[in-house]
Phi, psi and omega in degrees: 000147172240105147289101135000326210177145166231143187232127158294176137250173188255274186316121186078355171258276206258341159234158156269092191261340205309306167308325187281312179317303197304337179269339176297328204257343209249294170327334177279317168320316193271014162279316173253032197031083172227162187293140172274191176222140161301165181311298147010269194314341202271348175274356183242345178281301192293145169150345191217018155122154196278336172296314177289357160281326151338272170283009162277315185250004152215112168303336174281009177261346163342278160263018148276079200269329169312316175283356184283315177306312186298312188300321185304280203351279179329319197272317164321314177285309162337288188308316165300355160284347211199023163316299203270009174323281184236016160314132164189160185287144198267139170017107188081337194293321194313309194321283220288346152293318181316309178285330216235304176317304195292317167292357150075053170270140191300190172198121164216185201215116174201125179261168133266003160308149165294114197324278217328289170287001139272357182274308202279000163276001174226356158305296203261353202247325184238051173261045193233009180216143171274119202237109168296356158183148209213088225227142188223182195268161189205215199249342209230008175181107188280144199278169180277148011308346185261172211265021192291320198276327160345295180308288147015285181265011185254341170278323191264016178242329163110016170272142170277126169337301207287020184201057163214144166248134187244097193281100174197172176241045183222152167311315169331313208266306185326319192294295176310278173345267158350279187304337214257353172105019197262178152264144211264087179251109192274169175234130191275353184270357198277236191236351156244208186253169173309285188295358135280320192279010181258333175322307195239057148098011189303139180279310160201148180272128184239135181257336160239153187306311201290353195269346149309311132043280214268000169262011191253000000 
């Protein structure tokens, strides 16, 4: 098979956010003295959209949907202070764009981060590569797992699912993959382990950016 094209995920692929979400999400905690978490922990909460980051890192909004509100409110402002505090691309990723540029390979991005702060984290952390569509969840593209904004981008772009490789380090992202028909390639540097992502359908496991590459 020639693969055509790649859709990234952004947090834990292609960026490194872990600190920045965890000190943004443990500030919003302690405005309304609910417990914080190490940084650590924030690797099994992020990952399925910032309301399930939410009721992950404080249970009691769980069945609180006024505190659930309030805490996004909260976290959302947080975050917008301080995305790029210590956010940065991880090891190799420039290489492997770099490398992906010169083969004229298609390049996108579809996060479950909120499209604003995915336009502007790849706007400002990844601005020397062209990414052809760059999609974060919105009122028009519902978060992943489901495969809509995937779909998505293989119609407005005229590429076929089955010539997209789908790059990402969550069951989440391996599951989106599956469904949207892409093949489903995990990364080992991100925020989860080998064995959820073979779990949930990864097709081969990469421990560096450049080892996609050898699927191209």
């Amino acid at each position: 098979m020639t693969y055509r094209a790649v859709c990234f995920d952004l947090d834990g692929t292609l960026l490194d956010t872990l600190e920045d979400l965890a000190d943004s999400m443990n500030r919003t905690l302690r405005r309304y003295d609910l417990p914080e978490h190490p940084a650590s922990a924030y690797k099994q909460f992020v990952g399925n959209g910032m309301g399930v980051l939410v009721r992950r890192a404080a249970p009691a909004a769980r069945d609180d949907n006024e505190l659930a509100d309030k805490l996004i409110a909260g976290m959302r402002a947080e975050y917008g202070k301080r995305w790029a505090e210590r956010t940065r691309p991880y090891e190799g990723v420039g290489q492997l764009l770099d490398a992906l540029t010169e083969r004229g390979v298609t390049m996108t991005v579809l996060s479950n981060k909120p499209h604003d702060f995915t336009a502007l984290c790849v706007a400002q952390l990844l601005p020397h590569w062209k990414f052809e569509r760059v999609f974060g969840v919105a009122d028009d593209v519902p978060a992943k797992p489901d495969p809509s904004g995937a779909q998505r981008i293989c119609r407005e772009l005229d590429v076929p699912a089955e010539q997209f490789l789908y790059v990402g380090d969550t069951g989440t992202d391996m599951d989106t993959a599956t469904a949207a028909g892409m093949f489903a390639v995990g990364v080992l540097w991100g925020f989860r382990d080998a064995d959820e992502l073979t779990a949930h359908g990864a097709r081969k496991l990469i421990a560096h950016p450049t080892e996609l590459l050898e699927l191209l």
